[in-house]
C-alpha positions as CSV (number, residue, x, y, z in Angstrom):
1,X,-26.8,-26.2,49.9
2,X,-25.1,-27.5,53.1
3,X,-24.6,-24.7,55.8
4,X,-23.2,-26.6,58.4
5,X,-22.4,-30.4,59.5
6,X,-22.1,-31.6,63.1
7,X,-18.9,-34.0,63.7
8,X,-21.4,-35.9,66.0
9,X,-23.8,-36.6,63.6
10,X,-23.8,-39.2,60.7
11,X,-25.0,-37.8,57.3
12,X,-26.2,-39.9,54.2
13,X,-26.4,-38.2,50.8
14,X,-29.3,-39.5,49.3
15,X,-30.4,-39.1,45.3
16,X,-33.7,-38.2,43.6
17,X,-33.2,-40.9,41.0
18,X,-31.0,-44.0,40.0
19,X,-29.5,-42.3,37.3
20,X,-28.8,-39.5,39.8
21,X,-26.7,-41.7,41.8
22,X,-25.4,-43.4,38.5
23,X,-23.7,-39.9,37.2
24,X,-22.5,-38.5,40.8
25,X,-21.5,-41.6,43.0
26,X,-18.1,-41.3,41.1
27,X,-17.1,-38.0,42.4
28,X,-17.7,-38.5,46.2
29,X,-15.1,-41.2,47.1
30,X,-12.2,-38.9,47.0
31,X,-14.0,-36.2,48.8
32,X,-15.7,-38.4,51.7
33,X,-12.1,-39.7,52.6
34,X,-11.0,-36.1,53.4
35,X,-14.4,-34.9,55.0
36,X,-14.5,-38.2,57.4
37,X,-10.7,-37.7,58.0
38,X,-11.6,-34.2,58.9
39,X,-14.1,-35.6,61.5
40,X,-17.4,-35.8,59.6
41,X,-19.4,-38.5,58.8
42,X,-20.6,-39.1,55.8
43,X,-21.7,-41.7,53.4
44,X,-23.6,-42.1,50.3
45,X,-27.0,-43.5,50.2
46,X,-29.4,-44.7,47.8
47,X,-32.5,-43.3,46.3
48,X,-35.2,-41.1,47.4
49,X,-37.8,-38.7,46.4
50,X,-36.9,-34.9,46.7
51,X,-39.6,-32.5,47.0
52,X,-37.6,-29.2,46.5
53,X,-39.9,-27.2,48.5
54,X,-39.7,-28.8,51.7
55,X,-36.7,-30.2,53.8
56,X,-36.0,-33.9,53.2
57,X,-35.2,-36.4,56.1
58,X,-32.7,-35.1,59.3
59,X,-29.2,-35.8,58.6
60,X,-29.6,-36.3,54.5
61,X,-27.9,-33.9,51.6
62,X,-30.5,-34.4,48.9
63,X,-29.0,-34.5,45.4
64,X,-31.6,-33.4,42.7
65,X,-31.4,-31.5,39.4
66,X,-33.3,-28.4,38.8
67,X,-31.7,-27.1,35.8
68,X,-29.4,-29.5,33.4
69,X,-28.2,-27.2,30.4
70,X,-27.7,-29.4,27.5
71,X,-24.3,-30.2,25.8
């Protein structure tokens, strides 16, 4: 998870696959216009591998899937 964001800072969220970004993109507009009005910066990204055991690039919030329960 995210534990803290610096307002000086510009984040990207990045996601391990196209269909990734496909299913999640829709939910972030509406939340980004109230995190940037509150002073962060953030926008969303494209694709990129995610190794889960290891910390991705500075200043990206990796979206992956571990666990997807079905129906």
């Amino acid at each position: 998870g995210v534990y803290a964001a610096s307002p000086s800072k510009t984040y990207t969220i990045t996601f391990d696959t196209a269909a990734m970004k496909a299913r999640y993109t829709p939910y972030y507009p509406e939340a980004l216009k109230q995190l940037n009005a509150a002073g962060l910066h953030i926008t969303v990204g494209g694709v990129e591998p995610v190794d889960i055991n290891q910390c991705g690039p500075a200043y990206h919030i990796q979206v992956t899937e571990r666990y997807r329960p079905l129906g």
